[in-house]
DRENTORKE-452037 format. One line per field, with one value per residue (C-alpha): x, y, z negated. Coordinates in steps of 0.2 Angstrom, whole numbers. Last residue first. Layout:
c1 <- X,... .
c2 <- Y,... .
c3 <- Z,... .
END
This chain:
c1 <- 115,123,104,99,85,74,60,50,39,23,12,-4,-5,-19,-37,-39,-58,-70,-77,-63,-47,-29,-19,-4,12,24,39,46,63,70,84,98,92,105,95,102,93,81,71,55,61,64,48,42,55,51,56,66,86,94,110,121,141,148,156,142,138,137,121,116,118,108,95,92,91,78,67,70,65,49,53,36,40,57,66,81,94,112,120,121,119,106,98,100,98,85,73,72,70,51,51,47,59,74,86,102,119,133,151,151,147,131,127,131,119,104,111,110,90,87,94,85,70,72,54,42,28,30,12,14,1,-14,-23,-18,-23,-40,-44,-40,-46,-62,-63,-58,-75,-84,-72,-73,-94,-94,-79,-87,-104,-97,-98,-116,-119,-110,-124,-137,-135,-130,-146,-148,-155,-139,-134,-115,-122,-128,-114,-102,-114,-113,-93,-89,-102,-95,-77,-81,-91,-74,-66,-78,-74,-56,-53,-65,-56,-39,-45,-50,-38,-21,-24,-39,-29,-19,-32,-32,-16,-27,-36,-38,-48,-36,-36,-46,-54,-66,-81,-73,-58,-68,-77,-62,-56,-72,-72,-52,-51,-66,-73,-53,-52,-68,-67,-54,-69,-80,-91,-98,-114,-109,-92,-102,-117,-103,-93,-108,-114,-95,-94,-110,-104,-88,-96,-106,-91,-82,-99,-97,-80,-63,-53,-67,-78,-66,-68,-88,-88,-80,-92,-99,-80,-81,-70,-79,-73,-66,-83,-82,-98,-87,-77,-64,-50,-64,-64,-46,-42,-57,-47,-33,-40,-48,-31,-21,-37,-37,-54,-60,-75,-88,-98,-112,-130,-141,-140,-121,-121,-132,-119,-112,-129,-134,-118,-121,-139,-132,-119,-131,-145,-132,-126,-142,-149,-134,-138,-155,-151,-137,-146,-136,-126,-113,-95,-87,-90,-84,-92,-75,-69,-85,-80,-61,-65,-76,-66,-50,-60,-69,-51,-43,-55,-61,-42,-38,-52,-48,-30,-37,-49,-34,-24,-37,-39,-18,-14,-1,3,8,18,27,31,42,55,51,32,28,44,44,27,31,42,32,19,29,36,17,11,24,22,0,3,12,-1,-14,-8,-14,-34,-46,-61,-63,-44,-48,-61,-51,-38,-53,-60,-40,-38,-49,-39,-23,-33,-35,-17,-12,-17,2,9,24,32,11,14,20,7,-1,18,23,5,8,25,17,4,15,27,12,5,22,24,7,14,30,21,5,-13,-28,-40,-47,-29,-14,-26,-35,-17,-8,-24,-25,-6,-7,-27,-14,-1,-10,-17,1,7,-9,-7,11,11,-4,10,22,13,7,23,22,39,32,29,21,10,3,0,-10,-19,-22,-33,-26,-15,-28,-39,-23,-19,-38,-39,-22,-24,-42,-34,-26,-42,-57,-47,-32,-28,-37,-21,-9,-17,-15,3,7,2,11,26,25,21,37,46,40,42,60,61,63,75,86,84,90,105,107,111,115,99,90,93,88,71,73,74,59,48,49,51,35,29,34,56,60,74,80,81,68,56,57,46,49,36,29,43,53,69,62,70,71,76,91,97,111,119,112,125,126,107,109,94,100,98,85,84,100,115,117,120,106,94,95,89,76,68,69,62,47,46,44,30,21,20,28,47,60,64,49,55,40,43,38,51,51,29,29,42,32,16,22,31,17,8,17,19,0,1,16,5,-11,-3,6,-12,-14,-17,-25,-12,-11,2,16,29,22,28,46,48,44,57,71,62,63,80,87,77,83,102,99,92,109,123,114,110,129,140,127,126,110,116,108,98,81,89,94,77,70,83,81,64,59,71,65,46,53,60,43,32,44,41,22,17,31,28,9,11,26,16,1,12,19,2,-2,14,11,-7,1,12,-2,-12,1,5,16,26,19,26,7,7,-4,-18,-30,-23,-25,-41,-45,-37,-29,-34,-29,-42,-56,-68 .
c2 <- -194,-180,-181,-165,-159,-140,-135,-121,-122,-108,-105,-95,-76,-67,-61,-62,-56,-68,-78,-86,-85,-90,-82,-73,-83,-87,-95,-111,-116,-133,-127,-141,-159,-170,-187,-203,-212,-226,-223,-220,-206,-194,-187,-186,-178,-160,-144,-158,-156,-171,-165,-173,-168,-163,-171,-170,-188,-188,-176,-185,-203,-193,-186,-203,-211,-199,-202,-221,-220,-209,-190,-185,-168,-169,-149,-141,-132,-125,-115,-97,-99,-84,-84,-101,-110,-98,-97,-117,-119,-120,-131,-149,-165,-153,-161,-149,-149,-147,-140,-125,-133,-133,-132,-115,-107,-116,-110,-93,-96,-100,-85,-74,-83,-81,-70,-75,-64,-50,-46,-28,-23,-33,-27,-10,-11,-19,-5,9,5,3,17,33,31,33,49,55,60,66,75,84,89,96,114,109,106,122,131,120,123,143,147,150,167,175,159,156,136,135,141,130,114,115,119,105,92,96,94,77,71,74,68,49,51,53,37,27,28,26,9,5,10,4,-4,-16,-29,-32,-40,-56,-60,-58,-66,-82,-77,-83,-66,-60,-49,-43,-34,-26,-24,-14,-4,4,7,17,25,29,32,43,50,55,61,73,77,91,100,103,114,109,102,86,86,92,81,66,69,73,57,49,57,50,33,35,41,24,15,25,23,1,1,3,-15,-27,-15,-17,-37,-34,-23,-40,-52,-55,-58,-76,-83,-103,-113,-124,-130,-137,-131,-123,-133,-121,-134,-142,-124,-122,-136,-133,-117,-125,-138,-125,-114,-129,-134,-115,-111,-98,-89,-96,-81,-82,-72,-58,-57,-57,-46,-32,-20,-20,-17,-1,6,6,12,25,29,30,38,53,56,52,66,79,75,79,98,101,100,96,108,95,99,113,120,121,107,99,100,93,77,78,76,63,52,57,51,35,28,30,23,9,5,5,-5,-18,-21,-21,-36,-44,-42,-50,-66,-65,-67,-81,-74,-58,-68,-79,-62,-53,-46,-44,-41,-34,-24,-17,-11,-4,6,11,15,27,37,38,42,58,63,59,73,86,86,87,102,117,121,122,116,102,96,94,82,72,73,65,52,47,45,29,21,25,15,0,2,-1,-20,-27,-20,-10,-5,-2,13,22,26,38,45,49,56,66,73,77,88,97,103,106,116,126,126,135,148,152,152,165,156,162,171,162,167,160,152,139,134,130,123,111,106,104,93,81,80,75,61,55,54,46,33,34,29,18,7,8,3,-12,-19,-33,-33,-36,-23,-9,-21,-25,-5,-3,-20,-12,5,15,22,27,36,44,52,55,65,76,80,89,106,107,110,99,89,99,93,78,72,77,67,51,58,59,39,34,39,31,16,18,20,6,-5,0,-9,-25,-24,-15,-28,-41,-30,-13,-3,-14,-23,-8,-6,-23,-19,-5,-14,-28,-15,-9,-26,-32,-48,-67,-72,-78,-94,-94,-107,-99,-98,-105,-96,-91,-86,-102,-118,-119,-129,-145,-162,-176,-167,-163,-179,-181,-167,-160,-144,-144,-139,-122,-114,-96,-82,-67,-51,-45,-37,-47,-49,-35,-44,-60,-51,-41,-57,-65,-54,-53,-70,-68,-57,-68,-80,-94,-93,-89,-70,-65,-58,-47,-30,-25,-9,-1,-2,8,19,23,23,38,45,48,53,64,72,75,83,94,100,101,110,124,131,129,144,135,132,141,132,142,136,118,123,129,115,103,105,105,91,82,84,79,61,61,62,52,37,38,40,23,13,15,9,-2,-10,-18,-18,-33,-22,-26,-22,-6,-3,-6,7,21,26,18,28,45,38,35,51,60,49,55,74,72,75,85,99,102,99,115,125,124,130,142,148,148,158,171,171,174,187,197,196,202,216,218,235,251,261,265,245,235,224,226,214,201,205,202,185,184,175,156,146,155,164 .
c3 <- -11,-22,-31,-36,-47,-48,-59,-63,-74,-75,-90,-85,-89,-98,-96,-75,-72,-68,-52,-45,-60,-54,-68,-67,-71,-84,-91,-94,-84,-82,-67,-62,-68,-60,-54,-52,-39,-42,-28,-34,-46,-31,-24,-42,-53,-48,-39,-26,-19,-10,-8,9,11,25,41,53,53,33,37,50,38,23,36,42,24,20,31,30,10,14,10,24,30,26,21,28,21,26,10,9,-12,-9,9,12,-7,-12,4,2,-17,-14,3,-2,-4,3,11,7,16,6,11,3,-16,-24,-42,-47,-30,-39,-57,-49,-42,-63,-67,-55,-60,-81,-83,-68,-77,-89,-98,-106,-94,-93,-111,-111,-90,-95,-107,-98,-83,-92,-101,-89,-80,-95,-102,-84,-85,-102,-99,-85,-94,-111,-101,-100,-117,-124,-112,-119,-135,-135,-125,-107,-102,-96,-84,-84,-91,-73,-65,-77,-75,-54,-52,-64,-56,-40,-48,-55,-40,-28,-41,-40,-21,-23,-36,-29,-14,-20,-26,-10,3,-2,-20,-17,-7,-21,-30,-20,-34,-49,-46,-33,-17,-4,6,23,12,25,16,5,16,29,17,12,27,34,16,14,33,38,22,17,34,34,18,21,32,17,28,45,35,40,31,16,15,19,4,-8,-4,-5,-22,-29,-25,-33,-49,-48,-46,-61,-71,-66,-71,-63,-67,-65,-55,-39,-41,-43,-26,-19,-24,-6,-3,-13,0,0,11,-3,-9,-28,-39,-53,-67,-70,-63,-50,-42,-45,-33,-20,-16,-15,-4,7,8,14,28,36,37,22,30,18,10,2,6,1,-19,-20,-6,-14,-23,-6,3,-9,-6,14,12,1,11,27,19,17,34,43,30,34,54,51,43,54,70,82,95,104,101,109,125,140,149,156,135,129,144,137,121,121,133,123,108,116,122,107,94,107,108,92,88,99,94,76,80,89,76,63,73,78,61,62,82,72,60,74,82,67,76,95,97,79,77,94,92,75,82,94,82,73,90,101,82,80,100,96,80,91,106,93,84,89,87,101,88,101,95,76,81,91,78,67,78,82,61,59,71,59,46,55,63,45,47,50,33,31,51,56,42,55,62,47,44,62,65,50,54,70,61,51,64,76,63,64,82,84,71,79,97,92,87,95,82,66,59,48,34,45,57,39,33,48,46,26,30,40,27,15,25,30,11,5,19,16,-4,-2,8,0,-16,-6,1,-15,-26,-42,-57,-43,-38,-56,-59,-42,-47,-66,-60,-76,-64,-52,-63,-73,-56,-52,-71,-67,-50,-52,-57,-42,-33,-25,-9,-9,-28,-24,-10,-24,-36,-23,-19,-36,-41,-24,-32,-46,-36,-25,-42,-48,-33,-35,-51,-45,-33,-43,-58,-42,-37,-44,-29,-17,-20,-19,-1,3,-5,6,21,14,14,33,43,45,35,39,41,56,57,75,85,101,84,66,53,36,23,20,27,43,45,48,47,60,73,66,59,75,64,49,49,66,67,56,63,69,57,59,50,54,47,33,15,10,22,15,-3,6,14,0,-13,2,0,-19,-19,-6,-18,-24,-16,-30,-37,-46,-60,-63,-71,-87,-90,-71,-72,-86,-82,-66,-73,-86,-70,-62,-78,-85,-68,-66,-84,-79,-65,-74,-87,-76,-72,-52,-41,-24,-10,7,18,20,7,16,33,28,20,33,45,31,23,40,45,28,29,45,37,23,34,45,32,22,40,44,28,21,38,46,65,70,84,72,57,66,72,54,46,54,56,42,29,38,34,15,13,20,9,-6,-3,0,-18,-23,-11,-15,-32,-34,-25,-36,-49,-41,-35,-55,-58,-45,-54,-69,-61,-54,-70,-81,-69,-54,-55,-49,-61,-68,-69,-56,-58,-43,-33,-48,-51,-31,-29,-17,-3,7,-3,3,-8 .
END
C-alpha cells in the first residue's frame, strides 16, 4: 500500500453518527506521530543553515556583531520554517505509534545530556578541537576573522620572529585562522551565551541533534518505527558521542548532511503523493520549496568542512535522475546549491585561503569530481532529454546483479585490505616523525609513512561490531537490489552519498592515524552508514520473518521464533557500541584549561610583548589575554636577545613565555611558573582500540626578560 493512503480499516470505522471511530483517531494519532518525527528531525538543520547564511558572510565583511548577526540569523531562520512547514504538514508520513517517537527523543536527548555533562575542556592549542575553541573565542571579541600581524609591537625584531603557528596562518599581514568559517560562528555565539562552559556544551546539543536527524532520515528510509533502534545505533557509536563532548565541526556536519538528505526524499514524496499526472503551479512550487531548501542544505555544508563538496557531488547523479523522471524541483534545488556553495566559494578563496592551498591535493581531487558529477549529469540529461525519452530501457534483471556483486565485491575488498597490501601515504616530515614517535612508544616496527588506512573497516568495527558491520553489508545489498529494480527509490541517495562517501573515507583517511582522534572521521558518513544500511536490513528482515511466521500451517515454535528474529539480529549489533561507549564515556579530558588559559591572561600586563619559545600558548595569549605574541624559530641566545632589544625598541615590555622549563633553564634566567596543570588526554593507540585516557601536563613559565 503506498505510504501516502489511508488506511482502509480506518476509512471504514465510522460511528452510526457519523463521528470518526477508535480506529480513525488512533490512526489520526499515529499520523500525528509520525508527523511530529518528520518535523523535528529537520527543524535544527534548517535553523542552523539560516545561522550559516548569515553569519559567515558578515564575519567575512568584518561585521561580526552580537547586536546585528543575532536579529539577522533569527529572522532567516523564521523565514525558512515558515516556508518549510507548510511543505512538510504535506508530505505523506507513515503512521507512527507514539513510543517510538518518544523513544527516538529519549534518546537524542539522552546523548545530548550525556555529552553536555562530560565535556572536554579543551580550551588551549593541541588539537584541532582546541584551534577551533580559538577561533570561535577570537571571534566572539571581534568582528572579523582576521587580525593584522602586530609588527609594531616587536619593533625592528619583526623579522626575526614569526607570527604563524598550527591552526593560524599568516597571509598579505594578516593572521588567518585554519578550518572554514561555519563552526566556529556558532561557537562564537555560544560564548556570549555562556562563555567557555557554553562553548562546550554546544557540540552537545549539535550532536543530539544530529542523533534525531539520523533516526529521522530511517524513519523515511523503512518506517517510523525504525527511528528508535538506528538512533540508539548511532549514539552507542563512541566517536559520534566523543565529538559531540569537544568542539570538533563534525556533529555539524552529520547534522546537515542528514538534515539535506531528508529533505531531498520530503521534496520527491511531496511531488510522489500529490499526483502521478502533471503537477499544477502551488504544488510544483512546493516541491521546489523543499527541494531548494535541500540544495541549500547539502551545499552548504562546504561553510563546515572543506570536503563536503564530496558528498554534494554525489547528490547531482541523483537530482539528475530525479529530473529524467520530468518531476519539479530541480531548477529549485541547483538556485539553493548555486547560493550555499557560493558562500562557501567565497569563504574558501577569500577567508580561509592558506587552508585551502594546505589541502590543495584533496581540493583538487574534489574540484574534479564536482565537475565530472556536474558536467556528465546535465550532459546525460539533456541528451535523454533531446531523445524524448526517459532513461535508457535496461534490463532490470542484469542491472540488479551488477548492482549486488558490486557491494559485495566492494565489501569483500575492504575487509581484504589488511591481507592485500600496506598503506604508506603519510608524506609530510612533522606527521612521519610522530608517527614514528608512538610507533617506538608501543614498540611496533617504526615506519612513520605508514597511515594504517588498510585497517580502516577494523577502526569502524572497534566501536560498531563485527554483526553491526555485517548487518550493514546485508543492507547495502538489499539497498542496491531495490534502487535498481526501480523501487526503493529513497535508497537511492542514502546508497549514493552515505555508501559512495563512506567508502571514500575508508579508503582515504587523509588523517594522522593516532585513536581516538583519527576517529572522527567516521562520524559524518561512515558511521551513519552503517547505522542505515544495518535498518534497512532490520526492517527487511522484520517484514520477511512476520509474513512467514503469518503462514496458517506454521506451528506455534517456529512462528514465536520468527517474530524473535529482529531482536536477535539488533541485540548483537547493539552490544558493542554499548559496551565501548559505557566504558569511554564518563572519561573527561583537558579538565582545568580554561582556568589554566585565565592565569595566562593573569600574568601579563598591556604593555607586554611575548617571545614565545614554541607556539602552544600562542592562540591563548592573542586571542584571549589580547596581548601581541610571536614565537623564535630557533630560541638560540642571540635570537632571543634581538627580539628582547626590538621588543625594548618599540617601548614595551619583552616576556619570554615557554610550556616547559627546557628552552629557558640554559640561560640562567629566572623563571615564573605560571600554569603547572595535570589532567588528561585521549590516547594515541595505532593498531588497537583507545581503553582509557593518557595523563596530560600543561605547563606555562615566563621570564620578564
Amino acid at each position: 500500500m503506498p505510504d501516502h493512503m489511508p488506511c482502509p480499516a480506518a476509512v471504514a470505522d465510522r460511528t452510526p453518527a457519523g463521528r470518526p471511530g477508535l480506529l480513525v483517531r488512533l490512526a489520526t494519532r499515529e499520523e500525528l506521530a509520525g508527523r511530529v518525527l518528520l518535523v523535528a528531525s529537520v527543524l535544527p538543520v534548517l535553523v542552523a543553515i539560516a545561522w550559516l547564511v548569515v553569519a559567515v558572510p558578515l564575519a567575512a565583511a568584518g561585521a561580526f556583531h552580537a547586536w546585528l548577526v543575532v536579529p539577522l540569523a533569527g529572522g532567516a531562520a523564521v523565514l525558512l520554517v515558515r516556508w518549510a512547514m507548510p511543505r512538510l504538514r504535506a508530505v505523506p508520513v507513515r503512521p507512527a505509534p507514539w513510543w517510538s517517537l518518544l523513544a527516538t527523543a529519549a534518546v537524542a536527548a539522552g546523548f545530548a545530556i550525556l555529552a553536555a555533562a562530560t565535556y572536554s575542556e579543551q580550551a588551549v592549542l593541541h588539537r584541532d578541537a582546541g584551534t577551533y575553541a580559538q577561533v570561535g573565542l577570537w571571534l566572539s571579541q571581534h568582528p572579523a576573522l582576521t587580525t593584522p600581524v602586530p609588527v609594531e609591537a616587536f619593533g625592528p625584531a619583526a623579522d626575526a620572529v614569526t607570527f604563524a603557528h598550527p591552526g593560524f596562518f599568516v597571509q598579505d599581514g594578516l593572521i588567518v585562522p585554519q578550518f572554514m568559517t561555519g563552526w566556529p560562528t556558532m561557537l562564537a555565539a555560544a560564548f556570549w551565551v555562556g562563555g567557555w562552559q557554553g562553548m562546550f556544551v554546544l557540540p552537545a546539543l549539535v550532536g543530539g541533534a544530529a542523533v534525531l536527524a539520523v533516526a529521522g532520515l530511517a524513519a523515511r528510509l523503512c518506517g517510523a518505527r525504525w527511528a528508535a533502534p538506528a538512533a540508539l545505533l548511532l549514539a552507542l557509536a563512541w566517536p559520534v558521542l566523543r565529538v559531540s563532548q569537544t568542539t570538533y565541526s563534525e556533529p555539524l556536519a552529520c547534522l546537515m548532511l542528514a538534515g539535506g538528505i531528508s529533505l531531498l526524499i520530503d521534496g520527491w514524496s511531496l511531488a510522489a503523493g500529490r499526483t502521478r499526472s502533471r503537477m499544477d503551479a502551488p504544488a510544483r512550487r512546493d516541491t521546489g520549496v523543499l527541494l531548494g531548501l535541500a540544495g541549500l542544505v547539502l551545499s552548504g555544508g562546504q561553510l563546515v568542512r572543506l570536503d563536503m563538496g564530496v558528498d554534494f557531488a554525489l547528490v547531482v547523479p541523483v537530482v539528475g535522475w530525479w529530473c529524467l523522471r520530468r518531476r519539479a524541483g530541480a531548477a529549485a534545488f541547483a538556485a539553493g546549491a548555486v547560493l550555499g556553495g557560493g558562500l562557501g566559494l567565497l569563504d574558501s578563496r577569500f577567508v580561509t585561503w592558506p587552508y585551502v592551498q594546505l589541502n590543495w591535493e584533496s581540493v583538487r581531487l574534489m574540484v574534479l569530481l564536482l565537475v565530472v558529477a556536474v558536467t556528465g549529469t546535465v550532459v546525460t540529461v539533456a541528451a535523454l532529454r533531446w531523445r524524448g525519452a526517459g532513461p535508457l530501457p535496461v534490463r532490470r534483471r542484469s542491472l540488479t546483479g551488477v548492482a549486488v556483486a558490486a557491494v559485495v565485491v566492494g565489501g569483500a575488498l575492504l575487509a581484504a585490505r589488511p591481507l592485500l597490501y600496506v598503506d604508506h601515504s603519510i608524506t609530510a616530515a612533522s606527521t612521519i616523525d610522530y608517527v614514528a614517535s608512538h610507533q617506538q612508544r608501543f614498540g611496533l616496527p617504526v615506519d612513520g609513512t605508514r597511515s594504517y588506512a588498510e585497517q580502516s573497516l577494523s577502526w569502524v568495527s572497534w566501536y560498531v561490531g563485527w554483526p553491526a558491520l555485517v548487518l550493514a553489508w546485508s543492507g547495502a545489498m538489499l539497498a542496491a537490489a531495490g534502487v535498481a529494480r526501480g523501487r526503493d527509490w529513497r535508497l537511492l541517495p542514502v546508497l549514493l552519498v552515505y555508501g559512495g562517501s563512506g567508502v571514500a573515507t575508508l579508503l582515504r583517511p587523509a588523517i594522522t592515524p593516532d585513536h581516538p582522534w583519527a576517529d572522527r572521521r567516521l562520524v559524518v558518513e561512515v558511521l551513519p552508514a552503517v547505522v542505515l544500511f544495518a535498518v534497512v536490513a532490520l526492517a527487511r528482515a522484520t517484514r520477511v520473518s512476520r509474513a512467514a511466521a503469518a503462514r496458517p500451517a506454521l506451528r506455534r515454535a517456529p512462528r514465536r521464533a520468527l517474530r524473535l528474529l529482529p531482536a536477535l539480529l539488533l541485540v548483537p549489533a547493539l552490544v558493542p557500541g554499548a559496551v565501548v561507549t559505557s566504558e569511554l564515556a564518563p572519561l573527561r579530558t583537558e579538565v582545568g584549561e580554561p582556568a589554566a588559559a585565565a592565569a595566562v591572561c593573569h600574568a601579563l600586563r598591556p604593555a607586554d610583548s611575548v617571545i614565545l619559545m614554541d607556539t602552544q600558548w600562542a592562540p591563548t595569549v592573542r586571542n584571549q589575554c589580547g596581548v601581541p605574541v610571536a614565537a623564535l624559530d630557533d630560541p638560540t641566545v642571540e635570537a632571543i636577545r634581538t627580539a628582547v632589544a626590538g621588543v625594548r625598541a618599540a617601548g614595551r615590555d619583552p616576556v619570554l613565555m615557554s610550556s616547559s622549563t627546557l628552552p629557558l633553564l640554559p640561560y640562567g634566567l629566572p623563571l615564573d611558573k605560571v600554569v603547572y596543570l595535570d589532567t588528561q588526554e585521549d590516547q594515541h593507540q595505532l593498531v588497537r582500540r583507545p581503553d582509557g585516557t593518557d595523563p596530560r601536563r600543561l605547563e606555562c613559565w615566563i621570564v620578564r626578560a
